[in-house]
C-alpha positions in Angstrom: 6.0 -20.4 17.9 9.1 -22.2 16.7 10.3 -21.2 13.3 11.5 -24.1 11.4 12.9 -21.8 8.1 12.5 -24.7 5.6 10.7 -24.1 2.1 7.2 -25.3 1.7 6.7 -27.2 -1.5 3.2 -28.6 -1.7 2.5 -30.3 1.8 6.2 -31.1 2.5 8.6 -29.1 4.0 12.4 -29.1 2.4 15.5 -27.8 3.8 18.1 -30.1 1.3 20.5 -26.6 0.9 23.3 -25.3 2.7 23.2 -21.6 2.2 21.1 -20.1 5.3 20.3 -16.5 6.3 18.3 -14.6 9.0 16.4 -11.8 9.7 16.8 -8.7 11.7 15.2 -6.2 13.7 15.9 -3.1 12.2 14.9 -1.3 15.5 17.4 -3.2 17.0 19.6 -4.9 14.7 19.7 -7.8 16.4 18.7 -10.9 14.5 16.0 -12.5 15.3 14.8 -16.3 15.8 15.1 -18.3 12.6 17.9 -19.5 10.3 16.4 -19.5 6.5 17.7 -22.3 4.0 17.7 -20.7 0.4 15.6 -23.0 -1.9 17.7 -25.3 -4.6 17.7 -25.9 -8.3 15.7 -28.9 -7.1 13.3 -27.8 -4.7 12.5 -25.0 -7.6 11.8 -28.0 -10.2 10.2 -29.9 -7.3 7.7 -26.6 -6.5 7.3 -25.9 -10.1 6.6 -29.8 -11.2 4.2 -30.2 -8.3 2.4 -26.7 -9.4 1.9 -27.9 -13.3 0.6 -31.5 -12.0 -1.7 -29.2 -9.4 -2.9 -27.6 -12.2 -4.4 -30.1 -14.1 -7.1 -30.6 -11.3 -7.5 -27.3 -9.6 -8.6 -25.7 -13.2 -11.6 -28.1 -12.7 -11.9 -27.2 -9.3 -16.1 -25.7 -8.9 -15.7 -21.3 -7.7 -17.5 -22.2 -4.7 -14.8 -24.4 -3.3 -12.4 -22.4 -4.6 -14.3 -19.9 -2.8 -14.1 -22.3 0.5 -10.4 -22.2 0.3 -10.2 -18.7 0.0 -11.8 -18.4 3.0 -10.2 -20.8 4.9 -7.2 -19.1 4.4 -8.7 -16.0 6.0 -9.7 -18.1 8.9 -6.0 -19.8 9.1 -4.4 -16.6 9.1 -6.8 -15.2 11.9 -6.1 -18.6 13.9 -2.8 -17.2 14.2 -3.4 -15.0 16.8 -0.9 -12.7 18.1 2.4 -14.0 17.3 1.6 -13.0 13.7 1.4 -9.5 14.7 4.3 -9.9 16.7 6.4 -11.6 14.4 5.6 -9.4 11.1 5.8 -5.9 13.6 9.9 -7.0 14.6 10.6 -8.0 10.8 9.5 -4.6 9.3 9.4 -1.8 12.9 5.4 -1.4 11.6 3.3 -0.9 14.5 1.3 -3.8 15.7 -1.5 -1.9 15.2 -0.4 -1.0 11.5 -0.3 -5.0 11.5 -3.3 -5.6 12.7 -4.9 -3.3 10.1 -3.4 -4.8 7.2 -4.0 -8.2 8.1 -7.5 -6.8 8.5 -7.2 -5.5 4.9 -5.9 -8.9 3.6 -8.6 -11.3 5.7 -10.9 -8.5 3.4 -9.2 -9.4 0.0 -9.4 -13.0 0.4 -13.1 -12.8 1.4 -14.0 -10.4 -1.7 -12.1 -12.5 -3.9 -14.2 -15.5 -3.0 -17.4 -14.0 -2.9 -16.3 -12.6 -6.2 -16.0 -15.9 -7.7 -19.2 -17.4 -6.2 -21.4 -14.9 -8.4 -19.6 -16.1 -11.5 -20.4 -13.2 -13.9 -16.3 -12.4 -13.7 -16.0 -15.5 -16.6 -17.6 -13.3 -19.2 -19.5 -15.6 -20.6 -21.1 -15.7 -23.3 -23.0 -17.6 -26.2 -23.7 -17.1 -29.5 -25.8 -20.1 -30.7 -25.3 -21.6 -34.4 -27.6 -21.5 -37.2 -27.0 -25.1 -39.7 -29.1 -23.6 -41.5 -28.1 -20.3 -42.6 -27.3 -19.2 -46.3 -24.8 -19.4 -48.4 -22.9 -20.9 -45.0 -23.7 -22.5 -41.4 -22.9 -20.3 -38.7 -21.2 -22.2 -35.8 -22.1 -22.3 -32.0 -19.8 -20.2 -30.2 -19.3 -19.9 -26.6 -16.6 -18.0 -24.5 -15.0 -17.3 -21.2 -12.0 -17.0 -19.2 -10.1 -20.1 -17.9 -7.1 -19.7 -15.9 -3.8 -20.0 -16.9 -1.4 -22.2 -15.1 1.1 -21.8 -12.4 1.6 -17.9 -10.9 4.8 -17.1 -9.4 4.5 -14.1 -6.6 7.4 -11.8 -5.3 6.1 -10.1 -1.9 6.2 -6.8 -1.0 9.0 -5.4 1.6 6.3 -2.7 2.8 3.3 -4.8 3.1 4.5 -8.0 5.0 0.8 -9.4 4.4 -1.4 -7.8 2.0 0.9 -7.6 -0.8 3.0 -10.4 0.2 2.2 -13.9 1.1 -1.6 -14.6 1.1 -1.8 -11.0 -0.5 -4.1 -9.9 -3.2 -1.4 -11.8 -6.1 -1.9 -14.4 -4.1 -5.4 -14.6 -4.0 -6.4 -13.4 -7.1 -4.4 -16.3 -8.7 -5.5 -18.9 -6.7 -9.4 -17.3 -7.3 -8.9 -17.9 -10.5 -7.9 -21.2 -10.5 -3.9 -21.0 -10.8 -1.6 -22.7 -8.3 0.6 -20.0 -6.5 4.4 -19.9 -6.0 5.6 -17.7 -3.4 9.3 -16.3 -3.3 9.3 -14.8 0.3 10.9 -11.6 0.6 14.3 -12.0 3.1 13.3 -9.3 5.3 10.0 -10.9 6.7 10.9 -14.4 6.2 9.3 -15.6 9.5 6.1 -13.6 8.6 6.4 -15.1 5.1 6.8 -18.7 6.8 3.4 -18.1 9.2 0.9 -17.0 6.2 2.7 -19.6 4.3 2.1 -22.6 7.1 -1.5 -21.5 7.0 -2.3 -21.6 3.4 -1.3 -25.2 3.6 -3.8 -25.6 6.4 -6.6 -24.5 4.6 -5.5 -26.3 1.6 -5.7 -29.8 3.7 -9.1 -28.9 5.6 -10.8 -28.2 1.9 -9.7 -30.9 0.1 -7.2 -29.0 -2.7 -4.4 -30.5 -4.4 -0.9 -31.4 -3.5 1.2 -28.5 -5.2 -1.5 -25.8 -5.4 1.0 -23.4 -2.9 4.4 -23.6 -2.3 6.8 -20.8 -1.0 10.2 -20.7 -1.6 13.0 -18.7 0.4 16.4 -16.5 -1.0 18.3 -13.4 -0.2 19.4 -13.5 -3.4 18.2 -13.2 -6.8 19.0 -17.1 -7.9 15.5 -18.3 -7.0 14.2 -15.6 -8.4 15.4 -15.8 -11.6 15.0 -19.5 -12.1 11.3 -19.0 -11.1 10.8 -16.6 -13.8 12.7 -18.8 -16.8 11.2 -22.2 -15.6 9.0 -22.9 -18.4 5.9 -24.1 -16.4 5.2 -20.5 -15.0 3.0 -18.6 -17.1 2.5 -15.2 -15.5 4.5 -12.8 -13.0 2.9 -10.9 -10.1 5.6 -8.3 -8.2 5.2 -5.6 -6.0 8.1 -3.2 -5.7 11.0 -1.1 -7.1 11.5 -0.1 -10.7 14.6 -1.8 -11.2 13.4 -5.6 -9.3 10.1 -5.0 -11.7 12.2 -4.3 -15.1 14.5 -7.3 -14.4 11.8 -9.7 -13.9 9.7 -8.5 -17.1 13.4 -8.5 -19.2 14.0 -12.4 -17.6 10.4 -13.3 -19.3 10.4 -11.4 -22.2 13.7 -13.5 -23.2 12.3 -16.7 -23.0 11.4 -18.8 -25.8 7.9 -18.5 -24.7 7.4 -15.4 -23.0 5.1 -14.7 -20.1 3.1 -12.0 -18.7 4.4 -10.0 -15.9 2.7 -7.6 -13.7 4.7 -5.6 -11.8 3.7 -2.9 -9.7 6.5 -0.3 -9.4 5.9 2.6 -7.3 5.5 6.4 -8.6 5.8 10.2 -7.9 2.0 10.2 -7.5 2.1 14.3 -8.2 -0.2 16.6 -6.3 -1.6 19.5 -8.3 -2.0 22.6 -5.4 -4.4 24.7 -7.8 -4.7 28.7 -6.9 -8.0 29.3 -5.5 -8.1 26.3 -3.6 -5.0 27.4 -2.1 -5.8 30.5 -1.8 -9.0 29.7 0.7 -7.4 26.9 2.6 -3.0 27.0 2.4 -2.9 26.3 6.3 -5.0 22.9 5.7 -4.0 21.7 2.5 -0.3 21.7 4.2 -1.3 19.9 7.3 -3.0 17.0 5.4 -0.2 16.8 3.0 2.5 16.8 6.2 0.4 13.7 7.1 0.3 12.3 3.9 4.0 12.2 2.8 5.1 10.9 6.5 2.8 8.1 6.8 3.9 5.2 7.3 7.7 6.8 7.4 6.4 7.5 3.7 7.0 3.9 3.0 4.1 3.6 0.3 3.7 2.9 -3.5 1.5 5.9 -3.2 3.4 8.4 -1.2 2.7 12.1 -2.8 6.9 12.7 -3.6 6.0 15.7 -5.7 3.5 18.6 -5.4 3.6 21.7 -7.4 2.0 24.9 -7.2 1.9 28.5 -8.7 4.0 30.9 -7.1 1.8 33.1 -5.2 1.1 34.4 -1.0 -0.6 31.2 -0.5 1.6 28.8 -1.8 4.3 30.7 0.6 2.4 30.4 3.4 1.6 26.6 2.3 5.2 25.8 2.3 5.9 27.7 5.6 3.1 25.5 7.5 4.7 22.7 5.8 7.5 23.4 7.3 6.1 23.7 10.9 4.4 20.4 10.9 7.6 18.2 9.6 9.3 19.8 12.4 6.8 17.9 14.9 7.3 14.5 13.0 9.2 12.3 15.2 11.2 9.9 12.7 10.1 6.6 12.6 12.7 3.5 11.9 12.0 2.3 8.5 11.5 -1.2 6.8 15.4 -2.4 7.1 18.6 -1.1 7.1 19.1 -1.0 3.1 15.8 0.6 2.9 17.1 3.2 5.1 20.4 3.4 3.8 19.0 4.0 -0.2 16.4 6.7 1.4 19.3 9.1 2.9 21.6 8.4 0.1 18.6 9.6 -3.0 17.9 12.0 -0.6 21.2 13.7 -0.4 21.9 13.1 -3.8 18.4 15.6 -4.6 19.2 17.9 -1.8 23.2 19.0 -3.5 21.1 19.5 -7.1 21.7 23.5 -8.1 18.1 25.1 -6.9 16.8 22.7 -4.4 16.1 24.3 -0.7 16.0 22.4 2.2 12.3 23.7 4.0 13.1 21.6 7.4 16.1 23.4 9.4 17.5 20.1 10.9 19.9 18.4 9.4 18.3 15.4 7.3 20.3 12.8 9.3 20.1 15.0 12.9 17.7 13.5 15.5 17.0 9.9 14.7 18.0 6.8 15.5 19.8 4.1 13.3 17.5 3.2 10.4 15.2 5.7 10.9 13.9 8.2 8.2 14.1 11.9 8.7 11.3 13.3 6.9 12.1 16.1 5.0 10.8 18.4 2.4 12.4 20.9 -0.2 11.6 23.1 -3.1 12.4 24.2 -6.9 12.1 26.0 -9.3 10.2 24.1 -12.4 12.5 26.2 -14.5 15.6 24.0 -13.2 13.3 21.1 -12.3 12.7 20.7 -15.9 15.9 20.2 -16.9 17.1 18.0 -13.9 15.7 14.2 -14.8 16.9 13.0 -11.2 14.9 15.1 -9.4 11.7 13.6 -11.0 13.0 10.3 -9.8 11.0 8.1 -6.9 12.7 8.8 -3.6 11.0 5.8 -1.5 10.5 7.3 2.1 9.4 10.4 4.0 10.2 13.0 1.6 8.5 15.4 -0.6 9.7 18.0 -3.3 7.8 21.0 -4.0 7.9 22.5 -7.8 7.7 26.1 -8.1 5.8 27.1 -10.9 5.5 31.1 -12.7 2.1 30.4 -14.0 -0.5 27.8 -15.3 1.4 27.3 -18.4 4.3 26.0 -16.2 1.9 23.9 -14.4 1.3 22.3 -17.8 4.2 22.0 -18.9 4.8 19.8 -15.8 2.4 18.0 -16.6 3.7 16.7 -19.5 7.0 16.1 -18.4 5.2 13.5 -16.0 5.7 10.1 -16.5 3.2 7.2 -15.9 1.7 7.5 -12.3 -0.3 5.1 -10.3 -2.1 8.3 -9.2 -2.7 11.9 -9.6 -4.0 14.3 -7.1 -6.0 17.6 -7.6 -6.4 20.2 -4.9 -9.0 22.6 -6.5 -12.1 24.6 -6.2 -14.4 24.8 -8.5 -13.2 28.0 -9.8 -10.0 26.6 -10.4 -11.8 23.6 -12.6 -13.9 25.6 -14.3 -10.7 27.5 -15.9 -8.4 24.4 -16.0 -9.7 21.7 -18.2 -7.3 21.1 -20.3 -5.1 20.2 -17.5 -7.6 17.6 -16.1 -7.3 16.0 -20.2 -3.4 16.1 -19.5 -4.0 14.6 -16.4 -6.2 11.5 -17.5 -3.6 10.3 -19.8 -0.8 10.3 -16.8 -2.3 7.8 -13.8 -4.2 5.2 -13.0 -6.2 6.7 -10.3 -6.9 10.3 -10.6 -7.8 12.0 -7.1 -10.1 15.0 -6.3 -9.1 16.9 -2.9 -7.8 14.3 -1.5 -4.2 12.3 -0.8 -3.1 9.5 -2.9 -1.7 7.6 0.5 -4.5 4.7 1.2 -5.6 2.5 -1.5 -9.4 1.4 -1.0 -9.8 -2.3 -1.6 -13.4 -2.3 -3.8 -14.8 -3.9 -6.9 -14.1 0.1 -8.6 -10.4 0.5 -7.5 -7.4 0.9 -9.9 -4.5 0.6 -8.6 -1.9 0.7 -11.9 -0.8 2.9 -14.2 0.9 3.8 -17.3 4.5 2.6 -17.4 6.9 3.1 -15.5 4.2 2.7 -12.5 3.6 -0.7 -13.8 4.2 -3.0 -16.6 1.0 -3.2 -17.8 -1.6 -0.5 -17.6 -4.7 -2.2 -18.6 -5.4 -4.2 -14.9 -5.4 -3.6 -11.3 -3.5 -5.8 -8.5 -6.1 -4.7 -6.0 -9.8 -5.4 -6.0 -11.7 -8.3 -7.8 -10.7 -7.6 -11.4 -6.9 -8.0 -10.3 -8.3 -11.9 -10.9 -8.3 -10.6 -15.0 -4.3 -10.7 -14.7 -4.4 -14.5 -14.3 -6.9 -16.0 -16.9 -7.0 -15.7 -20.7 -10.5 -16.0 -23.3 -10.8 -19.1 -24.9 -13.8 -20.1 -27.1 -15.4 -23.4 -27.5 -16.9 -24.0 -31.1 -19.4 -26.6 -31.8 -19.0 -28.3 -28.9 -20.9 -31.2 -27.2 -22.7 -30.1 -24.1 -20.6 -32.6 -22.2 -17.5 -31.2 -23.3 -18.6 -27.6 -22.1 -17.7 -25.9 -18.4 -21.0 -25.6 -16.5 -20.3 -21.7 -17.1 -20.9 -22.3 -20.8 -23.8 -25.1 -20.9 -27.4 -24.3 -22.0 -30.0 -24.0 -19.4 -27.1 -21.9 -17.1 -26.9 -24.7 -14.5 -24.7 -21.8 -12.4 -27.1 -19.3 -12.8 -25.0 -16.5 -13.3 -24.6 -13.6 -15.6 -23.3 -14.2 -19.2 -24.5 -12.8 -22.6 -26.5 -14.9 -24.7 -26.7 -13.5 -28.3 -25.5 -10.6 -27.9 -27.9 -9.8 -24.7 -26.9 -9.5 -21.4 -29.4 -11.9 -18.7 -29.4 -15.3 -16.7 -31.8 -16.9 -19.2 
């Protein structure tokens, strides 16, 4: 399939810069087919003008044809066949079977999301009817619900090259909800970026949606970025990444004149509490299925476990010593690119020189591996010198986990509280250990989005009862998801209709419920 590298805007394809780039293999480092033109000044106005005219008529556009073009994205995408898989597997060194399940997970999202918006209760409607007659004053007709709110600009993901990134779950959550989309493809799978992006604009021709609804944009910069975020016709922010790409983007719309919503997603520590009894009955386990956990994936996920911490005892020695043993079978896998690489072994060292951290795995951390690959590796602390060491509570983004030592429970709680916002929070524990632990749990609650029972954080289910957010620094904003159908909740706003004619009313709103869905009339939930 011939890459053609231009920016999609609307239908067209533009190419009127002159500063190009490429992308690499980082298995390989050899670049790879494809020269990329960065977007303009213009072609952002262009994209942006043609969203805020797509607007106006996709607001209006019924849920079940939005519905229809959700899903004939998913069908676009699968059309795509195996050079997708091939493409998106040389970009990022992810297994084409890794591939294949995530563009499994995102055919899943865009299908959910449309059967999501076909049952219509997601509007929150609702109806209180007027009373002219009332004493001493009328009471007006009231009715409610969400309407979308205008053009979406989405940042992909470097470690999901298709469910967070193109025709991700931003993506489709915006566009469920009735927003026109405006992709800024991430340089290192800018090929990927430009297949998923080629297909949305299929499915947008075959069901009939307007000129402007998706456009995608390319830069290896930050210049396209940033004008997408001042341009004053977006109004919201969807990003998927690290701390300091998320902070920038929410400073850039917080100093507009009229600031905007954004929701980024910025990774975590995502603790694991190793609790004594269950320890205690299962050390040999619990260390295998954390091994596994933290070198998934070369550890390359928002919810890799990068801290656990336990009570010094026998178990929690024998833990770390089967620990031990099975990163020592972990063959290192090349990771996303070369800067993702190069950032892992350099936070890595930096924690390794701090005063009390030990090295568990005898090889060197940059011995047996190939360029760009990750050694996994795992260490251990003291919390008495973790506490006062703010680096080593910092992210490191890659096949690494630290262990914290801790005296006693009141240690463990004290951790605790040190911990910052998480997008989750896992428990190891009997039910001896809950029983006597409570208070921890309340500590707990107040620290993640997505608090875990005996189990790893790594794997995100994609369901209607999902959270996947957190308290800040894991995210922006804590009150919404970016996966599962209320992720749609990001991109719409309440906005109540008094007194008005029936003609004037969405079909959501109108008496008699032409849609038949769900909505409160009066105070009472029904579909009368």
């Amino acid at each position: 399939m011939m890459v053609h590298g231009k920016n999609r805007i609307g239908k067209n394809l533009s190419s009127t810069g002159s500063i190009t780039y490429i992308t690499t293999d980082p298995t390989k480092n050899e670049a790879l087919e494809g020269t990329f033109f960065c977007a303009t000044v213009d072609e952002v106005n262009l994209a942006m003008q043609k969203a805020k005219d797509a607007f106006i008529a996709y607001r209006k556009v019924p849920a079940f044809k939005r519905a229809a073009f959700l899903e004939a994205i998913a069908e676009e995408i699968m059309a795509l066949g195996d050079a997708l898989v091939r493409r998106a597997s040389v970009e990022t060194a992810l297994s084409p079977e890794r591939i294949e399940s995530e563009r499994t997970r995102t055919m899943l999202q865009l299908r959910l999301y449309a059967d999501h918006i076909k049952e219509g209760s997601w509007v929150n409607a609702s109806i209180d009817l007027g009373d002219p007659d009332r004493k001493p004053n009328p009471k007006p007709d009231l009715r409610r619900m969400y309407l979308p709110i205008g053009p979406v600009v989405v940042f992909t993901a470097s470690n999901f090259p298709l469910a967070y990134s193109t025709a991700g779950g931003d993506t489709a959550s915006a566009l469920a909800a009735g927003n026109p989309v405006i992709v800024k493809s991430h340089p290192s799978h800018a090929g990927t970026n430009e297949m998923v992006a080629d297909a949305i604009a299929k499915a947008a021709e075959r069901t009939g949606m307007p000129d402007g609804v998706f456009s995608s944009l390319n830069d290896n910069s930050f210049s396209v970025g940033e004008q997408l975020v001042k341009h004053p016709d977006t109004k919201a922010v969807g990003f998927t990444g690290s701390y300091n790409g998320g902070m920038a983007l929410w400073r850039l719309a917080n100093e507009r004149e009229v600031p905007i919503p954004v929701f980024s997603e910025m990774g975590s520590t995502n603790p694991v509490y190793l609790l004594e009894d269950a320890l205690h009955q299962n050390d040999a386990q619990l260390a295998k299925t954390m091994a596994a956990s933290i070198t998934l994936g070369a550890g390359q996920f928002c919810t890799n476990p990068g801290l656990m911490v336990g009570i010094e005892s026998n178990a929690l020695k024998s833990f770390a010593a089967v620990l031990e043993e099975e990163f020592q079978k972990v063959i290192p896998s090349v990771m996303l690119s070369a800067g993702i690489a190069g950032n892992y072994f350099s936070k890595l060292e930096m924690a390794l020189q701090q005063k009390g951290v030990t090295l568990l795995t005898q090889r060197s951390v940059r011995s047996d591996r190939t360029e760009n690959s990750g050694m996994p590796g795992v260490a251990t602390v003291p919390f008495k010198i973790f506490k006062t060491n703010p680096l080593l509570h910092e992210e490191i983004f890659g096949p690494f986990s630290l262990l914290v030592i801790c005296e006693n429970i009141d240690e463990m709680k004290e951790f605790a509280a040190l911990q910052k916002g998480q997008l989750t929070t896992s428990v190891f524990g009997s039910e001896k250990d809950f029983s006597r632990t409570g208070d921890l749990i309340n500590k707990l609650l107040d620290k993640a989005g997505r608090l875990i029972f005996n189990g790893v954080p790594t794997g995100v289910e994609v369901t209607t009862s999902i959270q996947h957010g957190g308290p800040y620094p894991a995210t922006t904003d804590s009150r919404f998801t970016s996966v599962g159908p209320d992720a749609i909740l990001r991109f719409v706003r309440p906005v109540a209709f008094q007194n008005a004619p029936e003609s004037i009313l969405p079909d959501e709103l109108k008496d008699g419920n032409p849609l038949g869905i769900w909505r409160k009339f009066n105070g009472k939930l029904g579909k009368d």
